[in-house]
C-alpha positions, 0 to 999 in steps of 0.5 A: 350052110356056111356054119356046116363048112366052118365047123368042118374046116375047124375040125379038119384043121385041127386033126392036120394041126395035130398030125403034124405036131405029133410027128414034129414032137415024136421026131424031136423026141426020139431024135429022128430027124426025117420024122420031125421034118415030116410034122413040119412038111404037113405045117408048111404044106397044109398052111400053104393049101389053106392061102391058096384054097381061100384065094380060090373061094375068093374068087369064086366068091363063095364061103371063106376061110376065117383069117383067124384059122389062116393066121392059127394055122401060120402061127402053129408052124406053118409059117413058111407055108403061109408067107409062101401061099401069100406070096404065090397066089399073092393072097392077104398081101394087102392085109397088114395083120398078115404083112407083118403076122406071117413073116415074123411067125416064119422067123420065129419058127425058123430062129426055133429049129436053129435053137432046137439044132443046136441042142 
């Protein structure tokens, strides 16, 4: 059962993953702002679910979902929304991969859209 709910997080992550990519990357391209907010608006929000979704199976201590997904998943763009579910629905605050991971992907992505602004 555990393996069934792994491999349908993993898939449902990546198909988010890419949605969102796509739309950031088509936005940038196309230089439509409001379409490359959109990608990072599903990033932001889809990692924000993921913190408070595994905070909710914690405490139903029921199947979780890997750190490594939560962590991709920051790393790949959500960034603001994992260290926002982190500090909401005060999840992984005692973890010092996330204490220090998180934050520092939130900068990066964020020192990323003033660069790309700026071009």
């Amino acid at each position: 059962m555990r393996n069934e709910h792994v491999a349908i997080h993993r898939r449902n992550r990546n198909l988010v993953l890419s949605a969102g990519w796509l739309f950031v990357l088509a936005g940038y391209f196309s230089s439509e702002m409001f379409v490359m907010a959109a990608g990072a608006l599903v990033l932001n929000g889809y990692a924000w679910f993921l913190m408070q979704a595994d905070k909710r199976l914690a405490k139903r201590k029921s199947w979780r979902i890997p750190e490594a997904s939560l962590l991709l998943t920051a790393f790949l763009g959500g960034g603001a929304g994992a260290l926002a579910g982190m500090l909401i629905h005060r999840h992984k605050t005692r973890h010092a991969s996330f204490l220090f991971l998180v934050p520092l992907f939130c900068l990066l992505q964020m020192a990323l859209v003033i660069w790309l602004g700026r071009q």
